[in-house]
Structure formats: C-alpha cells, structure tokens
N, C-alpha and C positions, 0 to 999 in steps of 0.2 A: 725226538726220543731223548729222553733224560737220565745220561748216564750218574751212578751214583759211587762215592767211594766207596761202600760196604758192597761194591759188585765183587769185590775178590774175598769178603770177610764170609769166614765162620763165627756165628756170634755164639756163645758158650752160655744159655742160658741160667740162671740162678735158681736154687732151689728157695720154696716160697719161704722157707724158715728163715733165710738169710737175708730176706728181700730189707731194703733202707727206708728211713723213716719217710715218709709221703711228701711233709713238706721239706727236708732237708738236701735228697740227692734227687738230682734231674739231670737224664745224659741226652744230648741235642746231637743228634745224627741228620744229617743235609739239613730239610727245611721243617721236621719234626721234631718235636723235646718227647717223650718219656720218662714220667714220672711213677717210682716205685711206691706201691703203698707198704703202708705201715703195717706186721701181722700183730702186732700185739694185742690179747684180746680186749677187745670193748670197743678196738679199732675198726670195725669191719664195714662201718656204713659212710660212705663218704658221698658231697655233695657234687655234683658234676656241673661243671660250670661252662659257660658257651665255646665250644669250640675242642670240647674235653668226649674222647668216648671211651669205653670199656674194651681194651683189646683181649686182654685173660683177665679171670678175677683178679690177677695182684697186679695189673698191669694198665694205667694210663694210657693212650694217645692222643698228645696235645697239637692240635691242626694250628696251623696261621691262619690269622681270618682272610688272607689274600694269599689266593693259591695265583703259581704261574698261569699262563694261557693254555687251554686245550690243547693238545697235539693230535690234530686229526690223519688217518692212515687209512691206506687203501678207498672206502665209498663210506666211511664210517668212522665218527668219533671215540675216542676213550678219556678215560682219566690221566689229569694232569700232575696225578702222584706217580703214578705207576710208566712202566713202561706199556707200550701195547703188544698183546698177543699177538707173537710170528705166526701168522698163517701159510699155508702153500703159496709159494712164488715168491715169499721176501728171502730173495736172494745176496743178500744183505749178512741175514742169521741164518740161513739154512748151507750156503756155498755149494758144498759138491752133496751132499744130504737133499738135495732139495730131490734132485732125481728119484733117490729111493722115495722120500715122499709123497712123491706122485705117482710110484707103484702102487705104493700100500695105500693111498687115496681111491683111487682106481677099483682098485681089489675091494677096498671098506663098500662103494657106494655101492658095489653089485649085488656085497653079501647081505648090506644092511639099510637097503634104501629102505626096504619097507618098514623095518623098526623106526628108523628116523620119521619117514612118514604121517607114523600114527599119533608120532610126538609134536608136528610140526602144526599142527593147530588146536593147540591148548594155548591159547593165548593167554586166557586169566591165569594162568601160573606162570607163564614165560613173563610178563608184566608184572606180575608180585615180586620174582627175582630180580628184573629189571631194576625196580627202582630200591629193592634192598642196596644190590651192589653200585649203582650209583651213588647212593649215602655213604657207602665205606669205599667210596671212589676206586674201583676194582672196575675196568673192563667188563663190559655185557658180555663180551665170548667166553668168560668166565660160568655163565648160565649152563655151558655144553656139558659143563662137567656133572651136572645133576643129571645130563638127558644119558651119560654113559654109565652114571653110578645106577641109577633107579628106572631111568627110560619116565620121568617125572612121575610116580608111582608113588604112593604116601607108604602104602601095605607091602613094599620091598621090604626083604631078607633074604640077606646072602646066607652060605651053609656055614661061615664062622659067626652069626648073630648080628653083624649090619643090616639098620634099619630106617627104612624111610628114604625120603628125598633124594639125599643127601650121606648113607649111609656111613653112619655115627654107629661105631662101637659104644657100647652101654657108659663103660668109665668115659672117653673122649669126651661124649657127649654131656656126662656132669660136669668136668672142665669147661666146660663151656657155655656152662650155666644152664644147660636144657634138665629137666625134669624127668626122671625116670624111676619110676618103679610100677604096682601090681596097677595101680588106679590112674596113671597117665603116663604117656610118652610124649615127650615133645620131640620125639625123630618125626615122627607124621604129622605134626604141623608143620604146613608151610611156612609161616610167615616166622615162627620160631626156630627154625633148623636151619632158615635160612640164614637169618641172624648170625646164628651159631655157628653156622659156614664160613661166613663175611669175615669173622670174626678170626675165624683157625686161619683162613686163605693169606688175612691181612698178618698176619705172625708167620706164617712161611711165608711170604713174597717179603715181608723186611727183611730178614733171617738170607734169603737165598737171592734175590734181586732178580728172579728167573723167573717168569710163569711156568715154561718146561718144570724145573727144578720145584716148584710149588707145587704142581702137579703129581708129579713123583711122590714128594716126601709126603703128601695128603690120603697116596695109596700106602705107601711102604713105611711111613713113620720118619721123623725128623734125624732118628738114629741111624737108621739102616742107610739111607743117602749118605750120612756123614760118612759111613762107613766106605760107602762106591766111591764117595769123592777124595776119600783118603788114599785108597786102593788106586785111583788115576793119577793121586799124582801133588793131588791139592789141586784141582782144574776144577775150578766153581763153574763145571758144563756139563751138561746135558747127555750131549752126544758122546764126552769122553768119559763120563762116569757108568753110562749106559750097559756096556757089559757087563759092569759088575754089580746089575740092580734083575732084583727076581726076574723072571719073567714075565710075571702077572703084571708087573710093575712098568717094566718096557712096555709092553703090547698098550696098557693104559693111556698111557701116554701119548703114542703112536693114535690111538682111538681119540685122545680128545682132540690131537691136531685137525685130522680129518674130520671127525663133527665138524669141526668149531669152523673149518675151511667150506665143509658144504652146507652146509646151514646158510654163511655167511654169504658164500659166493657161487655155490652151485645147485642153490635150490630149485630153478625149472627144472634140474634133472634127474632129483629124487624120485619123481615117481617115473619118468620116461629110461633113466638110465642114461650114461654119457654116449653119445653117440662115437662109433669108431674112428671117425676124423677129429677128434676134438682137440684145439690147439692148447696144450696146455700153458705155451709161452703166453699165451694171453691174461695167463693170471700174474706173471709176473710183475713184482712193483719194484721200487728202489726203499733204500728205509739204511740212516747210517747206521753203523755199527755201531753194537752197543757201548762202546770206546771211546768215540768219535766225540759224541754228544759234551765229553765232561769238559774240553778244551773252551766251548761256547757258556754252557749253561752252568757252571763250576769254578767258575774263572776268580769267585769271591773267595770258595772255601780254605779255611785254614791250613790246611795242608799242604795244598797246590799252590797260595800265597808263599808258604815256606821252601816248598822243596820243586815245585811244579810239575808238571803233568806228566812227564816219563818218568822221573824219580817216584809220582805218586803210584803210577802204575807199578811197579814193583813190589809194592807191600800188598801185605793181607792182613787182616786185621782180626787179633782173637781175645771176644772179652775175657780180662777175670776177674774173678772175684777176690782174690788175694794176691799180695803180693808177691812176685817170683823173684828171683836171685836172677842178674845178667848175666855173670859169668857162667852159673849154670847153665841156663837158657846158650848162650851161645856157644859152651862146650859139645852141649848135645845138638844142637842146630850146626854144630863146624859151620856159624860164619863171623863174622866180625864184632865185638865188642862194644868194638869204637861206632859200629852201623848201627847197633841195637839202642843204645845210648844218643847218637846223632838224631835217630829217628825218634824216640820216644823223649823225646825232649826236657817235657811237662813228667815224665815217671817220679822223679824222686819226691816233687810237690805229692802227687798220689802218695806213695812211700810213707812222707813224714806226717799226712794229715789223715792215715788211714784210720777208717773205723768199722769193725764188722760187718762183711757184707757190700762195701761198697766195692763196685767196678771201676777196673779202665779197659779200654780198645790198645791192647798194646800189638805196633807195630809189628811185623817180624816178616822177614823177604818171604813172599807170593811162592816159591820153590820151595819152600822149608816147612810149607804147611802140612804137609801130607807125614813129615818128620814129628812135626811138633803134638798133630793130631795121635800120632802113635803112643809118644814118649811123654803124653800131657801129666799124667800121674805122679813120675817118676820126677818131671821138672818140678812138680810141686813137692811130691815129700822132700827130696833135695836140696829143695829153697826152703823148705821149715826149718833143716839139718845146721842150715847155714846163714849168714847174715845177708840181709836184703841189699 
C-alpha cells in the first residue's frame, strides 16, 4: 500500500478563471505532474498527448509511462496508483471500528441480499465499469458504488433529480463533460457516465487520499466533508469526521463498505444468507497502515529527503493561489514563525516570481488545520493589508 504525502493535505482547488497558462505552470505531486490549462478564449482545444488524460475540463493528468508494481490485497488485485479499498477484516484500517463493521455488514446482507442479488449478474455492465476504472487505474470495488447509487439502473432518479448509473446531478454532470439537456442525457449511458465517474472519483481520491473519504465527498459534496473534517479537528479520517457528515451521507458510506465487502468476499451467501455460526475472523487480513508505507515507497521524495519521515508526518499541506503573509499566518495559527519559514523553504522563490493564479502547497503543522481552514479568508484579506 502506497502511502502519499497529500494523505494529510486539503488541496484548496482554483477557480477556472484563475487557472495558469497550459504550458507554463505544472505542479508534480508524488509520481503525477498536473498541468493547468490555459482559459483564455480561443484556448479551449488542446491536443492530448500519450500518457495525458482529462481529469476536469481545466485540468490535465500527466501519468509516468512506468507505473510502480501492482499491490495485490486480500484474493484480489488493484491499482498501483491508488491505495486499495479497506474492506471488512483489514484490521489494519478499520482497528476497533472493524467490529461495528461487521454488525452493520451482518445487518446489510439480511436486509439487502436480495437487492444485491438481482444486481449480481449483469455482467455486461459490471465489465463495462470494469475496464473503464482500470484505464483510470481506480480499484474494481470502486464498481459497488454504482450497485448503491442506482442498484445499475440507467432510468434511476432520486427525489432531488439524480440520474442514472451513477447519479449525476444535472450541473455535476456538465462539469464533467456528460451532455444534458431536453434531446440527451448522458446520466444513462453507461460507457459515458462512467467516464464521468472515473473522472470526479480520480479528483476526490487525489484531493482526499481515502476511498472512505472519496466516497463521502461523492455523496455530500467536496465542501460539506471539508467542513466535518474541519469540525474534527483537521483529521483527514473518516471515522473522525463521521459525526459530523449528514446522515445520508454516513449510512452511504457504511453501504458501500458492506457491498463492496460482500460482493467481494461473501457472495455464496447473498442468496443463502450468513449462516449463524459464521466466523467472521476468517475474513480477517493484515494490510500496513496507511503511514507505514511512506518510510519504504517515499524514501526518494523531496520532503522526507529534507525533513524525513516524522518531521513529514507533521504537516498538512494547503494549496494557494495567492500569496499569504507568514507572520500573519502564524499569528492566527499561534505557531512558530521560524516552523512556517523552516518548512516552506522554497515560499519566497514562489513570492518573488509570482504571477496570477499560480499555486503553492504551503506547509503548515497537521494540528493547525482545522484553525486555518476556519480563518482561511481572513489570513488572506490580511496578507493583501500587508507585505508578503
């Protein structure tokens, strides 16, 4: 499993008006570049070259033609981007959670074997997703999430106007390049909504480095999560942001564990039902912590070269687009000056060669987040007031 240094960052996305010129700025995060295009008009068609896909319309992702080696988990492989989906018994990521887990697993297949059932042999749609989310190198158990949203149903509507597959709100869904109006929907195609899925999935799993956490923000919106995760604390988790995420939103989530858990590993008992003796320890596997990984597979990156692996663990990382004032910033964060400085090393290069629109990943202690995410406004009017 392949820990990432943006597992602690909130990334502060850019509005597209601000977006950098196409071929000018490019920000390289682990083993991906992203590159911003250009909005100015007459810009808008650009040529995609090998190895280049569309993550949003203003947004590039530039792959390495050599990816690491698969990391295969439990009886089943995933992609060598991503981390792979915690199912029941990795006890690893779940700890004292696993138990309730396995209530509310328990509880799901009695209420919902039959649903799952009916879904469990459509194969020419489970295979159409299949090999979408392998191209955008995304985990297969990522497919469950269609079988909760729609139960794979093209003619799905929810009672707020989610539709299809995949249910795409009308605007979402133009963001995403899908087709909407009186003479077509591309919510009900398959092969295009799926796309479109890939697409939003691979922008919240960069964004949050959590499937949980992707899952979430895919129900509740990218905002509303930031908002839980502010309210815990600045804890880029799941389980700690969880109370303070809708209802609909928890249960979701809880729903796609369990799919994605018996789909994967309990399928003779969808239709029989778990027999009364069933061990559940038997599902248990081992899988390091998501932590763990960066000490091995991380060992190159920049950061951890400079400061190394405890020191890295400490920050959090929050893009901007403009430059802030340090003293500001660390008057309202109450921490050190001389840390914000020590850590952000490379800031003042940013500073003296800044040009509209351009980002940095700036530093700032992993505790301070939930502060910063509060007071982000105010650090900025603040830092306009005063000298960078």
């Amino acid at each position: 499993m392949q820990w990432k240094l943006k597992y602690y960052a909130i990334l502060f996305l850019l509005p597209s008006s601000v977006m950098a010129q196409k071929n000018a700025n490019k920000i390289t995060t682990d083993n991906r570049q992203i590159a911003l295009l250009d909005e100015t008009p007459g810009n808008d068609q650009i040529t995609l070259q090998p190895g280049m896909k569309v993550v949003t319309p203003d947004t590039l992702l530039i792959r390495p033609k050599k990816r690491p080696a698969t990391v295969a988990i439990a009886a089943d492989t995933t992609s060598a981007a991503y981390k792979p989906v915690p199912l029941i018994g990795q006890l690893s990521y779940y700890g004292s959670n696993n138990d309730y887990m396995i209530n509310y697993c328990a509880s799901y297949i009695n209420n919902f074997g039959r649903r799952l059932a009916s879904v469990r042999n459509k194969e020419e749609i489970f295979q159409t997703i299949e090999g979408i989310l392998k191209e955008h190198h995304i985990p297969k158990e990522l497919e469950y999430l269609a079988v909760i949203e729609s139960a794979l149903r093209s003619d799905a509507r929810s009672p707020v106007g989610a539709v299809g597959y995949w249910q795409f709100m009308a605007a979402t869904a133009r963001h995403w390049g899908l087709v909407v109006n009186r003479h077509r929907d591309d919510r009900k195609n398959l092969y295009r909504s799926t796309e479109a899925a890939a697409k939003y999935l691979t922008y919240l799993n960069d964004r949050y480095d959590d499937w949980l956490l992707t899952v979430a923000a895919y129900n509740c919106g990218a905002g509303r999560l930031d908002q839980a995760i502010s309210r815990a604390g600045g804890e880029v988790d799941f389980w700690a942001a969880k109370k303070y995420l809708p209802k609909e939103t928890q249960n979701h989530v809880l729903a796609f564990i369990a799919t994605a858990t018996i789909m994967e590993r309990l399928d003779k008992y969808i239709d029989s039902g778990l027999p009364d003796n069933f061990d559940w320890a038997s599902l248990n596997y081992s899988g390091a912590l998501p932590n763990a990984k960066a000490q091995e597979n991380n060992a190159d990156h920049p950061l951890i070269k400079r400061f190394g692996v405890e020191e890295v663990k400490k920050m959090a990382l929050v893009r901007i687009n403009k430059p802030l004032n340090l003293e500001v910033l660390s008057s309202v964060l109450q921490t050190s000056s001389r840390i914000l400085g020590l850590w952000n090393y490379d800031y003042y290069d940013y500073v003296a060669n800044y040009l509209s629109g351009e980002t940095y990943n700036l530093r700032i202690p992993k505790d301070k987040l939930g502060v910063f995410l509060a007071n982000k406004s105010y650090i900025q009017s603040a830092s306009d007031k005063a000298a960078y």
